[in-house]
C-alpha positions as CSV (number, residue, x, y, z in Angstrom):
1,X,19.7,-43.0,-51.7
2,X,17.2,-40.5,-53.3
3,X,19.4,-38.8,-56.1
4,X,18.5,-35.3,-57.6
5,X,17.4,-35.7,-61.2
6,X,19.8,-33.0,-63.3
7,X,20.3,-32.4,-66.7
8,X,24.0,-31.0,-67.4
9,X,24.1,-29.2,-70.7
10,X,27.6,-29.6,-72.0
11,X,29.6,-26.2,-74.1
12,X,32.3,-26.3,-76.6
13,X,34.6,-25.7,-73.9
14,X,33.9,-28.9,-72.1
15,X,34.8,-30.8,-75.4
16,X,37.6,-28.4,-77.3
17,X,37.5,-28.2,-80.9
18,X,40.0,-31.3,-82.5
19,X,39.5,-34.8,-81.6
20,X,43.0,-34.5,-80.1
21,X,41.4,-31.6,-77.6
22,X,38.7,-33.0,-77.2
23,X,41.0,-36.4,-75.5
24,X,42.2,-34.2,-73.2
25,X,39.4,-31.6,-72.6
26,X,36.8,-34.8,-71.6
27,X,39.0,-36.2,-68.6
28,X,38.5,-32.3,-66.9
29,X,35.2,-32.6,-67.7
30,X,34.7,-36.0,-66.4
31,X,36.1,-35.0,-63.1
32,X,33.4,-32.1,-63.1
33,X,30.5,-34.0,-63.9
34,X,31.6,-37.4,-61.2
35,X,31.8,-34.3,-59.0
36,X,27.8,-34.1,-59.2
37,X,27.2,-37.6,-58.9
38,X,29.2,-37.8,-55.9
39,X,26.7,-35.1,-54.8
40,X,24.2,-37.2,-54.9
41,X,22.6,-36.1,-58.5
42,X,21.5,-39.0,-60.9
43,X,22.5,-37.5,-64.1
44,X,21.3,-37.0,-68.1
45,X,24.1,-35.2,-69.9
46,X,23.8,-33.3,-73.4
47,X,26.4,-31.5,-75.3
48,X,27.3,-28.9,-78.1
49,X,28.8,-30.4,-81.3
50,X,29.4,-27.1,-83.2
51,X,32.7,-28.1,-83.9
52,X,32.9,-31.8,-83.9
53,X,29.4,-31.9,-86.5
54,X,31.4,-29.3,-88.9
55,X,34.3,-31.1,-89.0
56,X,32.8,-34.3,-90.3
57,X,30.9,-32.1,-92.4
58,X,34.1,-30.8,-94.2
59,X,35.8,-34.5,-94.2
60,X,32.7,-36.0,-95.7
61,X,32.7,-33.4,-98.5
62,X,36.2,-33.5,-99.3
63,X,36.4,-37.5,-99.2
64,X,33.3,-37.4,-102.2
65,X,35.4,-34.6,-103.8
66,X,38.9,-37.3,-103.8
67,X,37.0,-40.5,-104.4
68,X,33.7,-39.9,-106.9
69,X,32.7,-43.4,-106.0
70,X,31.6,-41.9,-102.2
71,X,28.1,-39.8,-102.0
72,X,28.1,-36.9,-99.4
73,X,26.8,-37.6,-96.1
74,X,23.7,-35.6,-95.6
75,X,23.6,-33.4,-92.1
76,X,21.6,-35.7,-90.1
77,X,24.2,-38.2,-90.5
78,X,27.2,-36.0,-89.6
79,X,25.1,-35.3,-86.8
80,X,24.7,-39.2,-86.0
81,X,28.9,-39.4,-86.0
82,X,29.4,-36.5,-83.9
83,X,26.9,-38.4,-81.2
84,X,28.5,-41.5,-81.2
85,X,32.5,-40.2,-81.3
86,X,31.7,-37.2,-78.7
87,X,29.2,-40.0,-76.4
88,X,32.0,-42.2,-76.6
89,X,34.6,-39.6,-75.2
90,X,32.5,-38.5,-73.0
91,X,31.3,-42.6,-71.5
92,X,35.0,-43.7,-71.3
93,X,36.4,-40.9,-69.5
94,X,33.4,-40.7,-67.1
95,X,33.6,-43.9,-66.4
96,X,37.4,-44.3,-65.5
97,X,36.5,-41.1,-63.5
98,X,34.1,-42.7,-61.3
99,X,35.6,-46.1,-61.2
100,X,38.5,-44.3,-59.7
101,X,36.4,-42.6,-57.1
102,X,35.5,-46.2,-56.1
103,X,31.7,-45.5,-58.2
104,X,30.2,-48.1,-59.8
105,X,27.9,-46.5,-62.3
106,X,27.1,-47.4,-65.5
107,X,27.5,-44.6,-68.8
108,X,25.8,-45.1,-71.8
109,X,25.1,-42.9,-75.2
110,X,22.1,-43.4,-76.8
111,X,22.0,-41.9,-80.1
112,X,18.7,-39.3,-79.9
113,X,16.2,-38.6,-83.1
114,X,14.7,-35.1,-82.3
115,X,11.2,-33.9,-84.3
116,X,11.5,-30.3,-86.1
117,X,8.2,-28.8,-88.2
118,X,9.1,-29.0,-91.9
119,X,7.6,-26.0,-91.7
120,X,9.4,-24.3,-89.3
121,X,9.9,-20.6,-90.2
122,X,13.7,-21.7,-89.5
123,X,14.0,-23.3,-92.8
124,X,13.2,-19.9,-94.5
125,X,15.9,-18.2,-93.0
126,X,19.6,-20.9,-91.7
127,X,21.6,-19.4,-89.6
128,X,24.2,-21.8,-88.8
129,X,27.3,-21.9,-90.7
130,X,28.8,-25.1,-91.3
131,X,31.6,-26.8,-93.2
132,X,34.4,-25.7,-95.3
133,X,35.7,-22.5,-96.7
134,X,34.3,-23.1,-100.9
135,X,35.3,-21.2,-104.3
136,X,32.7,-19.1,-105.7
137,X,32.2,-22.1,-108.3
138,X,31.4,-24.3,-105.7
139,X,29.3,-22.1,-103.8
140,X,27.1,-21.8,-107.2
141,X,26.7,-25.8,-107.2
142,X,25.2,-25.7,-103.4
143,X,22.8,-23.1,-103.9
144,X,21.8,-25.0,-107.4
145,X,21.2,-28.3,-105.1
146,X,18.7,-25.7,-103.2
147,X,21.1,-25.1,-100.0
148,X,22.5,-21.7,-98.1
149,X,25.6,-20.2,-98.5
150,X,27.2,-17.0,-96.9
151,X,30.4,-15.7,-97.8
152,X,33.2,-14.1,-95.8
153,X,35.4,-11.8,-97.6
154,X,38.9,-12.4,-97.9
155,X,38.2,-16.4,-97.3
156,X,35.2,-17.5,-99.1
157,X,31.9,-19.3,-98.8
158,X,30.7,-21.8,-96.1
159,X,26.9,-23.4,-96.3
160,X,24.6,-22.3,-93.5
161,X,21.8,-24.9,-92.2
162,X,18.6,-24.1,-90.4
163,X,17.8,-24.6,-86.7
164,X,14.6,-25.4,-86.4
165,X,12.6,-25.2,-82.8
166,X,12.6,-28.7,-81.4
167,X,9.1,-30.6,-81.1
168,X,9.3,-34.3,-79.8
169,X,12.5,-36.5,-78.3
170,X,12.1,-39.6,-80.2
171,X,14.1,-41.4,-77.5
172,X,13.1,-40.0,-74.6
173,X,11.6,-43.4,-73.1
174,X,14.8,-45.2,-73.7
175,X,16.1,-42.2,-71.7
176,X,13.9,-42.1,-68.8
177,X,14.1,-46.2,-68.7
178,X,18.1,-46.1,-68.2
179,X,17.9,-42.5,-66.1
180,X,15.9,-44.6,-63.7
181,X,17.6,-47.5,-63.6
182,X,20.6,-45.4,-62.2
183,X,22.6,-45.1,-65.3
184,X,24.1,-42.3,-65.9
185,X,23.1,-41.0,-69.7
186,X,24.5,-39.3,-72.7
187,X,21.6,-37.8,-75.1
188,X,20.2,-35.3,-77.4
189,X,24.0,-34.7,-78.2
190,X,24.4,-31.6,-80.5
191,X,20.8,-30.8,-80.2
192,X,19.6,-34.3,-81.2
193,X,19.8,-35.7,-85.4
194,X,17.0,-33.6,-86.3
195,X,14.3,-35.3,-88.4
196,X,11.3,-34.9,-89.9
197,X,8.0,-37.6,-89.5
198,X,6.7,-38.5,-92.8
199,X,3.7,-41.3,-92.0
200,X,5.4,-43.9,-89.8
201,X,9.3,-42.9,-91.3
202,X,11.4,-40.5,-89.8
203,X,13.6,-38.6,-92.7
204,X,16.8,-36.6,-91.7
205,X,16.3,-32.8,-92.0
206,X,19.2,-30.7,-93.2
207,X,19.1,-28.9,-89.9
208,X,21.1,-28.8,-86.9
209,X,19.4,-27.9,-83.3
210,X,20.4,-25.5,-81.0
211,X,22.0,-27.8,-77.9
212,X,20.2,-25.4,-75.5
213,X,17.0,-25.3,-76.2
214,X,17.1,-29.5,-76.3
215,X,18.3,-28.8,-73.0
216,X,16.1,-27.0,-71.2
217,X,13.5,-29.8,-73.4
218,X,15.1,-32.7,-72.2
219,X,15.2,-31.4,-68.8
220,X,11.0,-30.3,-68.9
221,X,10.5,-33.9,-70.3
222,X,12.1,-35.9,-67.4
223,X,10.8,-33.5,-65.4
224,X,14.4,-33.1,-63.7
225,X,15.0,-31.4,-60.4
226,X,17.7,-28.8,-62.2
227,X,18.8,-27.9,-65.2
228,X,22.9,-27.0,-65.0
229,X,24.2,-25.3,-67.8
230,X,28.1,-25.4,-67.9
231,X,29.0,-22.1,-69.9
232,X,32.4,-20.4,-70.3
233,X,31.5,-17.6,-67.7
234,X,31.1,-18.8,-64.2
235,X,27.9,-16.9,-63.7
236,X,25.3,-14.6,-65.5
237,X,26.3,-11.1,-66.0
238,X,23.9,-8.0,-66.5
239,X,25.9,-5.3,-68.9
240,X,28.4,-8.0,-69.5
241,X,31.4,-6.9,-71.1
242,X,31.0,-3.1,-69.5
243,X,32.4,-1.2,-66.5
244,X,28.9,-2.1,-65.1
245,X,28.9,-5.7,-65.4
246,X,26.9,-7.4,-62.5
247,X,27.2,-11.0,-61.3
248,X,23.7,-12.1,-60.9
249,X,23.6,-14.9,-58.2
250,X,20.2,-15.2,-58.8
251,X,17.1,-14.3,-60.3
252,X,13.6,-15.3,-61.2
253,X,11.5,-16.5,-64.8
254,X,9.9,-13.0,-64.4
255,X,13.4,-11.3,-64.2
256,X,15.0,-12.7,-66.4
257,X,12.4,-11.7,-68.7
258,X,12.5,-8.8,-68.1
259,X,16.3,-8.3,-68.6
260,X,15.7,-10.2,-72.2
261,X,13.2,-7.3,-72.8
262,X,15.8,-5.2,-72.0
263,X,18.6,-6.6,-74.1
264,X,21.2,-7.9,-71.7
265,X,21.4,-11.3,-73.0
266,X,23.4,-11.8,-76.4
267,X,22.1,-13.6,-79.2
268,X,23.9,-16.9,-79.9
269,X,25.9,-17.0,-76.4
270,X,23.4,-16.3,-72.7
271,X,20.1,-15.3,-74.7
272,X,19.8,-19.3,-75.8
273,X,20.4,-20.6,-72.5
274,X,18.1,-18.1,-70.4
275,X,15.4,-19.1,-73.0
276,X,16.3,-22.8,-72.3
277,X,15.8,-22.0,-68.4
278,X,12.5,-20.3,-69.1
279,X,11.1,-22.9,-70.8
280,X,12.3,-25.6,-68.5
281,X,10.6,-24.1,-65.5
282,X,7.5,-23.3,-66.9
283,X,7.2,-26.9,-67.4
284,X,8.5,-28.0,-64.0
285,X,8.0,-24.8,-62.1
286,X,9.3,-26.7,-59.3
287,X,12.7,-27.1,-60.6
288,X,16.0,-24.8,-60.3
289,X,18.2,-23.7,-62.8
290,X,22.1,-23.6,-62.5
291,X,24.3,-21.8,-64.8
292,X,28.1,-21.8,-63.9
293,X,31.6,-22.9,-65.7
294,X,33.0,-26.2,-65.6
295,X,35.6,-25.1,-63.5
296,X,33.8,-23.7,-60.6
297,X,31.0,-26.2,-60.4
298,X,32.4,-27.5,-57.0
299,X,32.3,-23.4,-55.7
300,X,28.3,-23.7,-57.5
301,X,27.5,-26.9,-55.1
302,X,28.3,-24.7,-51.9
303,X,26.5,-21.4,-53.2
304,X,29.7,-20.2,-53.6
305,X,29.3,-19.5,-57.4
306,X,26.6,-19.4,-60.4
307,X,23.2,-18.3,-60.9
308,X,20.2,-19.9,-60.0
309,X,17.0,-19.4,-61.8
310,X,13.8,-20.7,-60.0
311,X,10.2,-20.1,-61.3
């Protein structure tokens, strides 16, 4: 059988916010996703980490803050952590999933080094807010190690990281070799462990990487058939959140430029993932973008639902 070669990019809602939700949140998800490969698509799956990556963030910090003995764990390995215990959620709950279905398919994470420009203009100017709530007096030790921090009245200050524009997969053979072996793969979770290539060494960045736009790279680098972005909407939306709000069931690379000239998309929420389709279709103009909710990705299959994006 000649599968369809998809990338499904993974939201927060697909994986909840606790490990306890996220238990529970990956058997729906599972079901979703063994939905596709009973469709016939051969699948590489990504995900967010935004929660799961601060959390080990905050519990690293505080274990160094109990026991002086422990050193804190730098970004790119909280990042490394939230691969492997969100991969292996993910695997084991996909796997029962199919097995039920009478699928024999094998799952496996491969934890996925992603290239960022040292110089990236990112690194001038973090955005992403991480970590704990700290005192002022902490807050004054992190910005004398050379980091970010913001503060939000009323609660306190939180350390912001950069995210850097990705460059190179590190792993993306290992990730084409098991893709076309049949396997069904986990990769570039939470953007990838961002790192930075210094002669033949690659050195952790204190970054994180937007999961989209490793998305729509991942899915350009495979050269994948689609790109399906599961999203907490179940389709795009022009004047979203107005009395005008529009399902879009479909547009084009040109269009949706033009409605991202034109402001509909917001910034940190659709804007990422339309840039994530653009870029993934001028590099395999071919290729089709789906964006949809986990929940009505069956409805998406039969045309029922979503919004496809072609070049």
């Amino acid at each position: 059988m000649n599968r369809k070669k998809a990338v499904v990019s993974l939201g927060h809602e697909a994986l909840g916010y606790t490990t306890l939700e996220q238990h529970d949140a990956v058997k729906v998800t599972a079901r979703a996703l063994a939905d596709l490969v009973e469709a016939g698509y051969q699948l590489t799956i990504t995900h967010s980490n935004g929660p799961q990556v601060s959390m080990i963030h905050k519990a690293m910090t505080e274990l160094r803050r109990v026991y002086i003995d422990y050193t804190p764990a730098p970004m790119c390995v909280c990042s490394a952590m939230s691969q492997g215990y969100v991969g292996y959620d993910i695997q084991n709950a996909l796997r029962a999933q199919l097995l039920g279905r009478g699928i024999s398919r094998p799952v496996s994470t491969i934890l996925t080094q992603v290239t960022v420009d040292p110089y990236d203009e990112a690194f001038y100017e973090p955005t992403k807010v991480i970590g704990r709530y700290m005192s002022a007096e902490d807050a004054e030790i992190e910005i004398k190690k050379g980091n970010y921090v913001v503060e939000k009245p009323g609660k306190g200050f939180r350390r912001v990281v950069a995210a850097p524009r990705p460059i190179d997969i590190v792993e993306i053979d290992a990730i084409r070799t098991l893709a076309d072996a049949g396997q069904v793969v986990i990769a570039c979770g939470g953007g990838g462990i961002p790192v930075i290539e210094q002669s033949h060494a690659l050195q952790g960045a204190s970054a994180v990487i937007e999961k989209d736009a490793i998305a729509g790279k991942l899915a350009g680098d495979l050269q994948a058939d689609e790109l399906i972005i599961l999203t907490s909407v179940p389709c795009v939306y022009r004047h979203f959140g107005t009395p005008e709000q529009e399902a879009l069931s479909a547009m084009t690379v040109a269009q949706a430029k033009e409605l991202m000239e034109q402001n509909q998309f917001e910034a940190g929420t659709m804007l990422p993932k339309i840039e994530a389709a653009i870029a993934y279709l001028e590099k395999n103009p071919a290729g089709r973008v789906l964006i949809t909710s986990l929940d009505t990705v069956a409805e998406t299959l039969k045309g029922k639902n979503g919004t496809v994006i072609t070049h």
